[in-house]
C-alpha positions in Angstrom: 80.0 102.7 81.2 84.0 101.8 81.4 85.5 99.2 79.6 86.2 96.9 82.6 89.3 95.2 80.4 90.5 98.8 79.3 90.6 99.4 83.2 92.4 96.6 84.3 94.7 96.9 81.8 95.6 100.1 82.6 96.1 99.2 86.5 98.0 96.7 85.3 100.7 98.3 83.4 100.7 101.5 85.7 104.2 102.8 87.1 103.0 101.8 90.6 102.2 98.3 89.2 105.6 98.0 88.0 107.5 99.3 90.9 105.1 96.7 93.0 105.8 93.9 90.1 109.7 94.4 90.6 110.0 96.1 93.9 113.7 96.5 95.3 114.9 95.5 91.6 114.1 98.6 90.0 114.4 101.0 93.3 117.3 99.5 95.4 119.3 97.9 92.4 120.0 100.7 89.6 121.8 97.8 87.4 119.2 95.5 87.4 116.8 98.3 86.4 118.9 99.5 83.4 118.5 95.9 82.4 114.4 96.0 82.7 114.2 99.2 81.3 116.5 98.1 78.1 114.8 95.2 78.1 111.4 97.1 77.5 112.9 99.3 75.1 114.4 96.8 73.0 110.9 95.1 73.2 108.8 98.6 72.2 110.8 98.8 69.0 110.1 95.1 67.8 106.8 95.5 68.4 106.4 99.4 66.7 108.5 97.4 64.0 107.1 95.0 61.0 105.4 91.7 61.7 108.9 89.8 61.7 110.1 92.2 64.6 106.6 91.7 65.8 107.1 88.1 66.1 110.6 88.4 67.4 109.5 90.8 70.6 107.0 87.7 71.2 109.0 84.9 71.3 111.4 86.6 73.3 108.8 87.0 75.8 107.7 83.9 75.8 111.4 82.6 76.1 111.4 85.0 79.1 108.2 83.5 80.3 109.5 80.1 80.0 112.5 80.7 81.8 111.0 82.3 84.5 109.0 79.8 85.4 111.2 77.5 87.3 111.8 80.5 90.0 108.2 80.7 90.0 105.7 80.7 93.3 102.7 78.1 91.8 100.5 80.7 93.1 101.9 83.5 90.9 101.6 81.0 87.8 98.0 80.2 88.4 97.1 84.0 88.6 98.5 84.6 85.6 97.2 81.6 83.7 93.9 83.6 83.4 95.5 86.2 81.6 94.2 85.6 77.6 97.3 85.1 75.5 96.4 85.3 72.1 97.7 82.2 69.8 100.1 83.5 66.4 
């Protein structure tokens, strides 16, 4: 049988989830996808790193998070608010 979690995590970090997450950002405006994809690079080697770098990559998402939310549709939040984040 699956792992329903392993499944949906999966979907969830697909290429077509991304492109669907950031739609004309990544495809229509090539600057603001250099910034994503550095963005995620920067974030891959902190969290490949030790557990300082570990704990950098995720308070700069958080920060991210945090400051995102004020641009935010409500709705968006509350889908994501059952998404398990794991305390330090």
């Amino acid at each position: 049988m699956p792992n329903k979690k392993k499944a949906k995590a999966e979907e969830w970090l697909s290429r077509a989830c991304w492109l669907d997450l950031f739609g004309e950002s990544i495809t229509e405006l090539p600057d603001r996808a250099e910034r994503i994809m550095l963005l995620m690079t920067s974030l891959a080697q902190m969290i490949e790193g030790n557990r300082e770098e570990r704990e950098a990559a995720r308070r700069a998402v958080q920060n991210c998070v945090e400051a995102c939310i004020p641009y935010t549709r409500a709705q968006i939040l509350a889908e994501s608010a059952v998404i398990p984040r794991k305390q330090p």
